[in-house]
C-alpha positions as CSV (number, residue, x, y, z in Angstrom):
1,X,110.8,66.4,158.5
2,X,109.6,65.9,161.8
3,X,111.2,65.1,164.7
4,X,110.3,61.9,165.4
5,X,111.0,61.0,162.0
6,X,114.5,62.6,162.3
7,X,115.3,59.9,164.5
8,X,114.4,56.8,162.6
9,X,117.3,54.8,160.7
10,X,114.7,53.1,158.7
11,X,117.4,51.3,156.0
12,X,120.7,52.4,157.3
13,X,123.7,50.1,157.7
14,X,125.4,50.2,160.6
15,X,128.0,48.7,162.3
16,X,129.1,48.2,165.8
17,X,132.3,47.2,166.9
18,X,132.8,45.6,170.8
19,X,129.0,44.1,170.2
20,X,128.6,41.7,171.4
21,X,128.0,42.4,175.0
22,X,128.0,45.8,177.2
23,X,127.3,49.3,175.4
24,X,127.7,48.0,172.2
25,X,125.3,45.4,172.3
26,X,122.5,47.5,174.2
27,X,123.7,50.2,171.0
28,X,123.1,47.7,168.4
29,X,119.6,46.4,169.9
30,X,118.6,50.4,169.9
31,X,119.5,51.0,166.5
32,X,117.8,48.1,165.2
33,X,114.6,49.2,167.2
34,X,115.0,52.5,165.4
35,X,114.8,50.9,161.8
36,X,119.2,49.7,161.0
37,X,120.6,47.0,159.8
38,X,122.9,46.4,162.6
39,X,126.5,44.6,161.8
40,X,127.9,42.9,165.2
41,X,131.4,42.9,165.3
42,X,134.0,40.9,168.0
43,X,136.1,38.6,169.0
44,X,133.6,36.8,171.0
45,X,131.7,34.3,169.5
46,X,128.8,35.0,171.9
47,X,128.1,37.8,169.6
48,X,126.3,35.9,166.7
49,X,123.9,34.4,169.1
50,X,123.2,38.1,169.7
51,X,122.5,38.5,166.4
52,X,119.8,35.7,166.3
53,X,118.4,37.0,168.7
54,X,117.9,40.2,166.8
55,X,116.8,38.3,163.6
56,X,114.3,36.2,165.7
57,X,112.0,39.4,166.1
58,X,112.2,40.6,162.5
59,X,115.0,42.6,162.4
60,X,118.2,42.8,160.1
61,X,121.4,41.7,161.7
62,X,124.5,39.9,161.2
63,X,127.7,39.3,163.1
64,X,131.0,39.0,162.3
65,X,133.9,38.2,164.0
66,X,137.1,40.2,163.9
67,X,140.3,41.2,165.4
68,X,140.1,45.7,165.4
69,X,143.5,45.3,165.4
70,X,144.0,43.3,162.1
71,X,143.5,45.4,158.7
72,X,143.4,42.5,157.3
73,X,140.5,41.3,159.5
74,X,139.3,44.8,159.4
75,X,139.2,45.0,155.6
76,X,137.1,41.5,155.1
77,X,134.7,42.8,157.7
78,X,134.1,46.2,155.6
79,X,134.2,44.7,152.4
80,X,131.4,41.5,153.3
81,X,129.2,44.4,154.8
82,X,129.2,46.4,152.0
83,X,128.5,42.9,149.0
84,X,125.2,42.0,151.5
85,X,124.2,45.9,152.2
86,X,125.3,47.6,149.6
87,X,127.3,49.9,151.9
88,X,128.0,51.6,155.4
89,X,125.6,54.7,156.6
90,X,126.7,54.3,160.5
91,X,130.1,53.8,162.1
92,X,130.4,53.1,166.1
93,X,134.0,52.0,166.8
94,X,133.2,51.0,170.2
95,X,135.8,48.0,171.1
96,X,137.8,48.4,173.8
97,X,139.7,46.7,176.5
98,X,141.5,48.3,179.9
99,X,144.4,47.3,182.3
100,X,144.0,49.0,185.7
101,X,147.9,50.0,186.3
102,X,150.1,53.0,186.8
103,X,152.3,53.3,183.5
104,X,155.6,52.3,186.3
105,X,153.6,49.1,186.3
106,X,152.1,48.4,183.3
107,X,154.5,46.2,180.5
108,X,154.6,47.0,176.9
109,X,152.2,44.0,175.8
110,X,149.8,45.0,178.5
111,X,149.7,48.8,177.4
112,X,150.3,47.7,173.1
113,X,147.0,45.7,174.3
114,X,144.6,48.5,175.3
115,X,145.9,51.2,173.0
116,X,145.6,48.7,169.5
117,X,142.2,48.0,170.5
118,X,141.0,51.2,171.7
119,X,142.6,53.5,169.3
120,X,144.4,51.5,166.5
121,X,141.1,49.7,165.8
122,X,139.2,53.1,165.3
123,X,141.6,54.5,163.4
124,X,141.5,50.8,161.1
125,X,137.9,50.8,160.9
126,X,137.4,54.5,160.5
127,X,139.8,54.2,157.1
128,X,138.1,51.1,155.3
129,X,134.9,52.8,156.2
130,X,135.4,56.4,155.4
131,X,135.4,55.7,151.2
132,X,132.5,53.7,151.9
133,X,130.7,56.6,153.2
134,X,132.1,59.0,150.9
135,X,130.4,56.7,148.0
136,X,127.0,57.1,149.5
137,X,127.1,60.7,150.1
138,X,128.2,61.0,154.1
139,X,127.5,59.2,156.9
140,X,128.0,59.6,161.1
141,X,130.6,57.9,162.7
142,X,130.9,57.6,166.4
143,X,133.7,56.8,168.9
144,X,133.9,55.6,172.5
145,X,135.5,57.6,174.3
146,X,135.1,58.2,178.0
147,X,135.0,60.7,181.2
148,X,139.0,59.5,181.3
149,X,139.5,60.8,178.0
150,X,138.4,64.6,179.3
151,X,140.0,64.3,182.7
152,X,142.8,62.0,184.1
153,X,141.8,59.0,186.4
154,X,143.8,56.6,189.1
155,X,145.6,53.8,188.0
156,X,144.7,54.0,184.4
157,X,147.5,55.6,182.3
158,X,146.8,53.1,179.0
159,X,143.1,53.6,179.3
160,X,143.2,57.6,179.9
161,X,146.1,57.4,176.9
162,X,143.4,55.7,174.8
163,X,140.8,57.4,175.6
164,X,142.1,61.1,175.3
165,X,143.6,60.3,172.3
166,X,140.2,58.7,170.6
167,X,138.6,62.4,171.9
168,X,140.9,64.0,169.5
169,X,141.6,61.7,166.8
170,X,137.6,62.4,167.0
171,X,137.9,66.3,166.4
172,X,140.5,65.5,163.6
173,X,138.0,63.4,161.4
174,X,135.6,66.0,162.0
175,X,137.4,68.7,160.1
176,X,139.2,66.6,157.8
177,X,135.7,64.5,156.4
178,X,133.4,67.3,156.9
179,X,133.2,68.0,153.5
180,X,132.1,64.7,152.6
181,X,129.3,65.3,154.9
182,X,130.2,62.7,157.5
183,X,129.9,64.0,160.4
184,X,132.2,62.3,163.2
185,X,131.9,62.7,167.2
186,X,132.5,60.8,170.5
187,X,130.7,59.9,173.2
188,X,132.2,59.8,176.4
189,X,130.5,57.8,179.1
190,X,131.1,57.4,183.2
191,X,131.0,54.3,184.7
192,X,128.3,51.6,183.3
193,X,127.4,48.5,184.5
194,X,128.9,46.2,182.1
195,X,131.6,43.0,182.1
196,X,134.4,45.6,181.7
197,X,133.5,47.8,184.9
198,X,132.6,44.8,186.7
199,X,136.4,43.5,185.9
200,X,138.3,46.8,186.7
201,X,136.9,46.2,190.4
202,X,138.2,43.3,190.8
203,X,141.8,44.5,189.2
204,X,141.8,47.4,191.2
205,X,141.4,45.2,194.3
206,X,138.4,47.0,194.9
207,X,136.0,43.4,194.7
208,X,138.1,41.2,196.8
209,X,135.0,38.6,196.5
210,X,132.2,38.7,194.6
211,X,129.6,39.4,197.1
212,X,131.1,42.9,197.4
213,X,130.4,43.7,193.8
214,X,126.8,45.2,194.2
215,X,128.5,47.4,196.7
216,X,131.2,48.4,194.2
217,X,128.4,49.2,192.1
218,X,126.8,51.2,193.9
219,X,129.8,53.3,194.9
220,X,130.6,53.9,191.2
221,X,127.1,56.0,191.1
222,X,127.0,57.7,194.7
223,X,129.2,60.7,193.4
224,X,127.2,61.7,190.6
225,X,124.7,64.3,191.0
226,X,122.3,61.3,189.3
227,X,122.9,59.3,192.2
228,X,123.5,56.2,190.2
229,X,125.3,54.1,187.8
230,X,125.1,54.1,184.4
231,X,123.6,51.3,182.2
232,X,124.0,50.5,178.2
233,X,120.6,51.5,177.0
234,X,121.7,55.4,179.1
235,X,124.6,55.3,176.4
236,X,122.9,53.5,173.3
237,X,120.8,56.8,173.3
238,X,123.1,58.8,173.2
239,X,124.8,57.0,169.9
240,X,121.1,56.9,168.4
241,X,120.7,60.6,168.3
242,X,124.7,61.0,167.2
243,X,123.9,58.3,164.4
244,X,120.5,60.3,163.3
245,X,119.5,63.2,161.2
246,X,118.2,64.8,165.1
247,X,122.0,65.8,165.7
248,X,122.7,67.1,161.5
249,X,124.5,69.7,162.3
250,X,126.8,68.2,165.2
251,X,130.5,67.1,164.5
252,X,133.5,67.1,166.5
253,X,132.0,66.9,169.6
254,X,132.8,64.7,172.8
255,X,129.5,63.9,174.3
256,X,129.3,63.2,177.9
257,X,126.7,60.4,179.0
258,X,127.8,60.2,182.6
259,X,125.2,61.2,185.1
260,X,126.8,64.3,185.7
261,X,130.3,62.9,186.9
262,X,132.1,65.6,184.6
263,X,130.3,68.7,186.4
């Protein structure tokens, strides 16, 4: 097969959680570019106008909205998927949510919050979808992790906790679903420009108004040896060649899509 070829999804499934705005919405526009049937999945409503959008130019797409937190939720989601596909071929549990505290600061509810979404609702989705995948003969799955979830950060003990524990979690599926030939990595990416980022500068007190934001922005990007800040489409690639036959022999890896910010 050649490699252009390896990296079409021409009638795969695949479903994104988090989708309907930021990196999961520039990863489910990609993938249904590339030839998938993309599933949105959130809590916001905004997500199935999304998916029109999608349908409007020919493409196969669909949204759903659910709660990662909710098996319940979780297990409707999996189960009307499969009755109009016929199954599940790609996995990106991408929802997540952040509070900008120190863990002396943070309450329960506040840190419960980011660690169900983030890591409860992979682990959720990642079980109802793992016999799915096992039917069809393998699949990829892909988590979000994060720079945070390699290295610590400043006032973000829930998000760092999330994230470092979704790296691993990661490398656990790996070994234990291997044999089923689904392969399972994460993807790990600095600071985009999306709603969420936007947000943690004006909790950090960073973006006191919202002139300054650009500026925040731009600051987010200077100490990279890229010299700039990320955007969704830098990390939607990055799930396309996870999600393809191009990266066939790659599991239990933590991919960083950060413009260097690791090194």
């Amino acid at each position: 097969m050649s490699d252009k070829k390896l990296l079409s999804l021409d009638g795969r499934i695949a479903v994104i959680t988090g989708a309907a705005a930021g990196i999961g919405l520039g990863t489910a526009k990609l993938l249904s570019e590339y030839g998938a049937k993309v599933v949105l999945v959130d809590v916001d409503p905004e997500g199935e106008k999304e998916a029109e959008k999608l349908r409007a130019k020919g493409r196969e797409a669909v949204f759903f909205i659910c709660d990662v937190r909710v098996e319940e939720q979780v297990k409707k989601v999996v189960s009307a998927v499969c009755d109009k596909f016929g199954g599940i071929d790609i996995l990106f549990n991408n929802a997540g949510v952040t509070v900008r505290k120190t863990v002396k600061d943070l309450t329960e509810e506040e840190w419960d919050f980011v660690i169900d979404v983030g890591l409860k609702g992979c682990f959720l989705f990642s079980k109802h979808v793992i016999p799915v995948m096992e039917a069809r003969g393998g699949g990829s799955i892909i988590n979000s992790g994060s720079g945070w979830g390699l290295k610590g950060g400043d006032l973000a003990a829930a998000y760092c906790a999330l994230k470092g524990g979704v790296v691993n979690l990661t490398r656990a599926m790996a070994i234990d679903h291997g044999s089923s030939n689904i392969r399972v990595n994460s993807i790990c990416p600095g600071d985009t420009d999306t709603a969420m980022l936007r947000d943690e500068g004006r909790q950090t007190g960073i973006v006191t108004s919202e002139d300054k934001m650009d500026a925040y922005l731009e600051d987010c990007g200077c100490d990279r040896p890229l010299e700039r800040i990320g955007v969704p489409e830098d990390i939607a690639r990055g799930v396309l060649y996870l999600a393809s036959d191009m990266s066939s022999w790659v599991t239990g890896i933590a991919l960083s899509v950060d413009g260097g910010g690791n090194a």
